[in-house]
C-alpha positions as CSV (number, residue, x, y, z in Angstrom):
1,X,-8.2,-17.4,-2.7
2,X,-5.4,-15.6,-3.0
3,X,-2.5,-17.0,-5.8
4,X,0.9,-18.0,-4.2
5,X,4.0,-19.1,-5.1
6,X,7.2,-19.7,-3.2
7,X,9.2,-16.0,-2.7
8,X,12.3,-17.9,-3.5
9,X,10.9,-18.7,-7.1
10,X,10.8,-15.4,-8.0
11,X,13.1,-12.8,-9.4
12,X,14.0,-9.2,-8.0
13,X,16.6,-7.7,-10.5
14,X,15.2,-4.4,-10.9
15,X,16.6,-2.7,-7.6
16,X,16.2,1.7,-9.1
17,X,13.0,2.2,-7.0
18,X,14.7,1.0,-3.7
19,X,18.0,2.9,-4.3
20,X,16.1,5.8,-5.2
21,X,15.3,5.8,-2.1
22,X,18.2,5.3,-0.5
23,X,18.4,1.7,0.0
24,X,21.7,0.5,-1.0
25,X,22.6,-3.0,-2.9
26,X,24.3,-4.1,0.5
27,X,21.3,-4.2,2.6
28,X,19.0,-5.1,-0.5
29,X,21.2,-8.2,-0.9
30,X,21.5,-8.7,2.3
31,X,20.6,-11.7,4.4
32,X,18.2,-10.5,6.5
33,X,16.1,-9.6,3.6
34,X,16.2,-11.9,0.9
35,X,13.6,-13.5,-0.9
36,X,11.7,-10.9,0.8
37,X,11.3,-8.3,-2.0
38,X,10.9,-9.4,-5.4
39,X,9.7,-8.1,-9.5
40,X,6.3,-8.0,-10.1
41,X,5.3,-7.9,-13.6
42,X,2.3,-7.2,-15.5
43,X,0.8,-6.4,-19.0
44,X,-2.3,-3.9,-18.4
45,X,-5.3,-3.8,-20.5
46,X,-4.2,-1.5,-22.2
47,X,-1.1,-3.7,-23.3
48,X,1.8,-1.9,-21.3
49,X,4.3,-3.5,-19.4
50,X,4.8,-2.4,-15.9
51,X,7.6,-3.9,-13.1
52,X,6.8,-3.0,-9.6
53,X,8.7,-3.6,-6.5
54,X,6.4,-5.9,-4.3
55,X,6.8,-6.9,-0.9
56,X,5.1,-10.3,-0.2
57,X,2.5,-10.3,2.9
58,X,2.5,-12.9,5.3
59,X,0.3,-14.8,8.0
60,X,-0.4,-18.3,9.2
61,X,-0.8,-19.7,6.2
62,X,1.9,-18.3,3.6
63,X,1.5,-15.1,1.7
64,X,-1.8,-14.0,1.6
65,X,-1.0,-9.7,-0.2
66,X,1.3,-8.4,-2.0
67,X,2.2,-4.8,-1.7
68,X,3.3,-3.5,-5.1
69,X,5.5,0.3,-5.1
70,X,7.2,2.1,-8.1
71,X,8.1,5.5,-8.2
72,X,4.8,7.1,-9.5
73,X,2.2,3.5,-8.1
74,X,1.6,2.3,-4.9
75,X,-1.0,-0.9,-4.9
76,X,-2.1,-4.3,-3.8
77,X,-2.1,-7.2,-6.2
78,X,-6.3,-8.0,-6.6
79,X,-7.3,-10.4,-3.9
80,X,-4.2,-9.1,-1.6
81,X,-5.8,-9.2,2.2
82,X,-2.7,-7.0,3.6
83,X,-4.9,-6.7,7.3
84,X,-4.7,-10.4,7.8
85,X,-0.7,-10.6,7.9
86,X,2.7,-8.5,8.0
87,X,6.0,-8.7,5.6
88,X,8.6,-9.2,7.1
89,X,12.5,-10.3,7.6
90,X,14.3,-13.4,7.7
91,X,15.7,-14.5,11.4
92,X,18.0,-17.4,12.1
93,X,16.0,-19.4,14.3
94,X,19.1,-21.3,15.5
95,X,19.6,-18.2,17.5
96,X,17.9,-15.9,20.1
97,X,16.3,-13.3,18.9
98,X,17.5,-10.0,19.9
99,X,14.6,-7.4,18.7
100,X,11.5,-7.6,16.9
101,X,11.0,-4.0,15.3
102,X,7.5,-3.1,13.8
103,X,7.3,-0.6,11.2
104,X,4.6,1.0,8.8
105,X,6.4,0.0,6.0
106,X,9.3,-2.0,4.6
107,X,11.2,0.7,3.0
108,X,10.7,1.9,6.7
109,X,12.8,-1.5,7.7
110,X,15.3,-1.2,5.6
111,X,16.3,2.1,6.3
112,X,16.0,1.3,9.5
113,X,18.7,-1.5,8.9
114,X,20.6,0.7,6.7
115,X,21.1,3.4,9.1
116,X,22.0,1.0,12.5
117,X,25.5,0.0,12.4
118,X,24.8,-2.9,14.5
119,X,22.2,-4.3,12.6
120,X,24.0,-6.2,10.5
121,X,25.3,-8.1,13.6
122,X,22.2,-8.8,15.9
123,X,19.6,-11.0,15.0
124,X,16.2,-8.6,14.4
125,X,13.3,-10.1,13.4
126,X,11.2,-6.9,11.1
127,X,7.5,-6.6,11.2
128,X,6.1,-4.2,8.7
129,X,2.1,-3.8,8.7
130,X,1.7,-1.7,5.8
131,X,-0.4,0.7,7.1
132,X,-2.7,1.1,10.4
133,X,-2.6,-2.3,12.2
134,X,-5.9,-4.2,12.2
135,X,-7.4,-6.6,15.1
136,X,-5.6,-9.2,13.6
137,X,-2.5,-7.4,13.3
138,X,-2.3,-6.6,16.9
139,X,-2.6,-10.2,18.0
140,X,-0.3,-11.3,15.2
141,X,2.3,-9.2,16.9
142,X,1.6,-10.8,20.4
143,X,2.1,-14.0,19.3
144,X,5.4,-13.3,17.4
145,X,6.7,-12.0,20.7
146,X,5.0,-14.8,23.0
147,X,6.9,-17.1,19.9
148,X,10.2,-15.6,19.3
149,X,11.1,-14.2,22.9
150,X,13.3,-11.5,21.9
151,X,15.4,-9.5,24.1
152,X,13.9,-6.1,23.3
153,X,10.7,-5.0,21.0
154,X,11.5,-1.9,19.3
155,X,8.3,-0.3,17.6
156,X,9.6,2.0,15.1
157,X,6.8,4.4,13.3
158,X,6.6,8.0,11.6
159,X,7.7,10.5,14.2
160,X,4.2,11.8,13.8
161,X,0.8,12.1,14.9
162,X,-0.2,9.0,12.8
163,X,3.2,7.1,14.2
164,X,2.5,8.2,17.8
165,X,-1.5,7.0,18.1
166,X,-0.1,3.8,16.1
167,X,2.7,3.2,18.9
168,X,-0.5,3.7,21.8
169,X,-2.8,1.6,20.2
170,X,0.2,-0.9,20.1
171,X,1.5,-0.8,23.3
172,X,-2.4,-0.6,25.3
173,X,-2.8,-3.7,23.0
174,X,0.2,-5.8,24.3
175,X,0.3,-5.0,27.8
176,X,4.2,-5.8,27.9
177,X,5.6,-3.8,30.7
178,X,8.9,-6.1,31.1
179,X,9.4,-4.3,27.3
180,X,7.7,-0.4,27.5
181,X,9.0,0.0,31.7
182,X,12.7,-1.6,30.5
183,X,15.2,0.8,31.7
184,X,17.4,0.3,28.0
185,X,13.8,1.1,26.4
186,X,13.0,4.1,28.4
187,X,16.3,6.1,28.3
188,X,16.5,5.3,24.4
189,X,13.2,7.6,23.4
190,X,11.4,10.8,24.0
191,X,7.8,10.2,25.4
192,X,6.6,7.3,24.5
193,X,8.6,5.6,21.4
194,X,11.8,3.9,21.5
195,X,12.4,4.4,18.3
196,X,10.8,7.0,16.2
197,X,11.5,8.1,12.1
198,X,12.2,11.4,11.4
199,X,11.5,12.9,8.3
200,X,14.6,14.4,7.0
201,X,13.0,15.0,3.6
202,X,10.2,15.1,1.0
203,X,10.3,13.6,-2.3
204,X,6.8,14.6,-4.0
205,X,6.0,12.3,-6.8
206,X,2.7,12.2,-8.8
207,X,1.3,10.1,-6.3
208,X,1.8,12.4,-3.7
209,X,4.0,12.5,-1.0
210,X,7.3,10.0,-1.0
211,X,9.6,10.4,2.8
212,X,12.6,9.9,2.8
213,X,13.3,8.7,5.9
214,X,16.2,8.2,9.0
215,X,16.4,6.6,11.7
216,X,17.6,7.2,14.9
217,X,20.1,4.2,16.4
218,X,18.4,3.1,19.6
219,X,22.2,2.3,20.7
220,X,22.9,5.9,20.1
């Protein structure tokens, strides 16, 4: 079985591969997101040290991955079963919820945060899968909308071909008309996302491929 521990045991002091992104200390520190993000740290085999930035997967149970990103690694801790959950945000659940916004990723989220003047304000519950959404997924997003009841449901993928058959699959999965026919969803996007990513630009690592990303406000 997968090892947990409580996120709010662990430490997240290393913050350069988020603000290398763009990700300020504000929203990093924020509310919405902490104890969400957090310092992994290993010893290889061959006896170096490496500190990652991991992102902590969750489903019924607790966490059940962790998604692990630095600026020339992206990985899974061994035994990590990212399909079976999502990472995501804190809510207050004292309080309607007023979006729930899926993303691919969480650096994804918080730019998305980042980059929406009134996020800070509204009480948004952030999904990110981590990748193309499994079965699982997809009904693990049904329920936190059948749960959670928010106001709008704001999917927010790559303005791409990958973002755009992600949003379809999504949306022919959920069947949720009173959210893809709203009028506030319909004017706010351009065929059929509400909220898409653009690429602004590209950071290429030794990896591969690292976007920077933007979003567009869906108030705008």
């Amino acid at each position: 079985s997968f090892p947990t521990r409580r996120s709010s045991d662990l430490n997240f002091t290393d913050t350069k591969y988020l603000e290398s992104r763009g990700i300020s200390l504000e929203t990093i520190n924020c509310e919405t997101f902490k104890n969400r993000i957090f310092n992994y740290q290993y010893i290889d085999k061959s006896g170096n040290f490496h500190q990652n930035t991991a992102f902590p997967v969750y489903n019924e149970q607790g966490i059940c991955g962790l998604e692990q990103k630095n600026f020339n690694y992206r990985g899974q801790l061994e035994g990590s079963l990212k399909a079976n959950g999502f990472w995501r945000s804190n809510v207050d659940l004292k309080s309607p919820i007023d979006k729930i916004i899926v993303t691919e990723g969480p650096v994804d989220a918080l730019s998305h945060y980042q980059l929406n003047p009134k996020a800070a304000t509204e009480n948004n519950l952030y999904l990110s899968s981590l990748g193309e959404m499994s079965p699982r997924q997809l009904d693990q997003v049904e329920k936190f909308i059948e749960f959670y009841k928010p106001k709008f449901f704001c999917p927010a993928f790559d303005n791409d071909t990958a973002g755009e058959r992600l949003l379809l699959k999504l949306q022919g999965h959920l069947q949720k008309p009173e959210y893809f026919l709203n009028p506030d969803y319909l004017k706010n996007q351009a065929g059929v996302s509400c909220m898409k990513i653009s690429i602004d630009k590209i950071d290429n690592h030794n990896y591969g491929v690292n976007f920077i990303v933007s979003a567009k406000s869906l108030e705008e």
